[in-house]
MINUBA-127287 format. One line per field, with one value per residue (C-alpha): residue in one letter; x, y, z. Coordinates in steps of 0.25 Angstrom, whole numbers, always signed. Layout:
# residues N
aa (A_...)
x (X_...)
y (Y_...)
z (Z_...)
# end
This chain:
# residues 78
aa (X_X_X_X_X_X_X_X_X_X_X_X_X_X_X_X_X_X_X_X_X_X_X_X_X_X_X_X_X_X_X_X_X_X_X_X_X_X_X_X_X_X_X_X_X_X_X_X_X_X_X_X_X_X_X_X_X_X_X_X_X_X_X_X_X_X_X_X_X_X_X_X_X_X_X_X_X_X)
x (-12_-28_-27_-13_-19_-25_-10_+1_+9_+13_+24_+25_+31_+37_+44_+53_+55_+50_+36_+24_+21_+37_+37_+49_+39_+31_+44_+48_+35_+36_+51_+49_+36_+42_+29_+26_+19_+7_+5_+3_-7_-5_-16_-17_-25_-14_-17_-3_+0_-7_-3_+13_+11_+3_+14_+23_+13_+7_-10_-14_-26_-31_-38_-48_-52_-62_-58_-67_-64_-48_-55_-62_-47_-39_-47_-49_-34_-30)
y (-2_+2_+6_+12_+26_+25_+26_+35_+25_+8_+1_-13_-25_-32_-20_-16_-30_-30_-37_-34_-36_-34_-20_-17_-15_-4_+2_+3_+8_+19_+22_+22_+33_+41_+39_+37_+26_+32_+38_+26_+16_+1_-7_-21_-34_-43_-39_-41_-32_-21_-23_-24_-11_-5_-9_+1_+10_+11_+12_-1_-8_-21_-21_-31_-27_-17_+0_+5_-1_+4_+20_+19_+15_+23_+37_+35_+34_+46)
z (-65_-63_-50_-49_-52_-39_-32_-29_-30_-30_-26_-31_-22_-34_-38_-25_-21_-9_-5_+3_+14_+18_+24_+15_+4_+11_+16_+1_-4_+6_+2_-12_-13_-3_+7_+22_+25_+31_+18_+12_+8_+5_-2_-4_-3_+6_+21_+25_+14_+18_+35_+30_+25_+37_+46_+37_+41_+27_+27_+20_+15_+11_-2_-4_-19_-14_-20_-14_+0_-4_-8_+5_+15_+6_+8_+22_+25_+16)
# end
């Protein structure tokens, strides 16, 4: 998609069976790319979304539509 250029990497739910906001999804994600948790970043519009994956220790945020709001969070936690 558009705006997969913008990523290392995606993980789709649908793909690997497992759902969100069930932390065996975020154990996955983190399993399959070979990455620590606070190395990552999880971006979503569901709130309960985004506080399942910070209670894997994962940096989350809640997108409300804005990019620029996104730009903003995701530089300031690099």
């Amino acid at each position: 998609t558009e705006t997969a250029q913008y990523f290392d990497a995606m993980l789709f739910s649908s793909k690997i069976k497992v759902r969100k906001p069930y932390p065996e999804f975020f154990q996955a994600a983190l399993k399959q790319f070979d990455v620590k948790a606070e190395d990552c970043l999880f971006i979503d519009d569901l709130e309960e979304n985004v506080r399942a994956a910070e209670a894997c220790g994962i940096k989350g945020l809640v997108f409300h539509g804005n990019p620029k709001e996104a730009e903003e969070f995701i530089y300031a936690h690099q």
